[in-house]
C-alpha positions in Angstrom: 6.3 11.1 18.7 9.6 11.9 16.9 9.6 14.2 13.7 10.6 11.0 11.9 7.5 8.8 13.1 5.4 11.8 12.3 6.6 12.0 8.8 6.3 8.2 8.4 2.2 8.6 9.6 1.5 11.2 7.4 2.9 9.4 4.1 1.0 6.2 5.4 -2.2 8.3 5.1 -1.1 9.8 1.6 -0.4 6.5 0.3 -4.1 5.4 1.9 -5.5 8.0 0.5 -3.9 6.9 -3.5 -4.2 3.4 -2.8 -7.4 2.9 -0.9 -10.1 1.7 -4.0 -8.2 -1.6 -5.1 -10.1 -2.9 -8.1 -11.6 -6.4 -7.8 -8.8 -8.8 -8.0 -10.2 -10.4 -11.6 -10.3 -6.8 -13.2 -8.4 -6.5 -16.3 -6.6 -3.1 -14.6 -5.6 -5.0 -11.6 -1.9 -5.9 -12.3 -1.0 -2.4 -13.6 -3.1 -1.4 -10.2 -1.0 -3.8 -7.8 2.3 -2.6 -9.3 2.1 1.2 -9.0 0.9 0.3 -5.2 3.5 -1.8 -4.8 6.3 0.7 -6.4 4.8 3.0 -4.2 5.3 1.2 -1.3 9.3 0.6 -2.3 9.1 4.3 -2.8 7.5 4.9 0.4 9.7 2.6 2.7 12.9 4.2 1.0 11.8 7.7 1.4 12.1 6.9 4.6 15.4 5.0 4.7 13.9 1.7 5.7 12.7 3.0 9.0 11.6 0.2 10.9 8.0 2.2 11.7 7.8 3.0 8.1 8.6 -1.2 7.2 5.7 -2.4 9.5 3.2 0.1 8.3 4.2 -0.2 5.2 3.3 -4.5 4.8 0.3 -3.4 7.2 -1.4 -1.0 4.2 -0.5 -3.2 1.4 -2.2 -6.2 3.5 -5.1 -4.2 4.3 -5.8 -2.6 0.6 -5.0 -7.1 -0.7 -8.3 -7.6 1.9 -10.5 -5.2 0.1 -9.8 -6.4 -3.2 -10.2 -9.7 -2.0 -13.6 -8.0 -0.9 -14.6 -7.1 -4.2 -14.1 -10.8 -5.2 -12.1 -12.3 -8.0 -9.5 -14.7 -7.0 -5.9 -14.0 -6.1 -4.7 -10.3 -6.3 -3.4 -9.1 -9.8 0.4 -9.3 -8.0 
């Protein structure tokens, strides 16, 4: 594993980590919640210049946290 693809892991499980609890997709919170995870993301994928690793995980998390709110029920995500 490059130095680069290591750094892009370890800010995948940082932003994990922030972003895991998505609140129910009808909660009055959920549009402020949806755009500091999405401006986190943009901040993510530029951090790492648009690496294509950094790209792929990147739409990977944000699905993956979108299916847990779903989860939590509520409709379409605050976004």
């Amino acid at each position: 594993m490059t130095r680069n693809e290591n750094a892009v892991f370890m800010d995948a499980m940082h932003y994990l980590d922030v972003f895991n609890d998505p609140p129910a997709n009808d909660d009055p919170q959920a549009t402020s919640w949806w755009e500091k995870a999405a401006d986190a993301l943009n901040a993510f994928s530029n951090a790492h210049e648009q690496h294509p690793l950094a790209v792929e995980i990147g739409v990977a998390l944000y699905s993956y946290i979108e299916v847990k709110a779903k989860a939590k029920g509520g409709g379409a995500c605050g976004t």
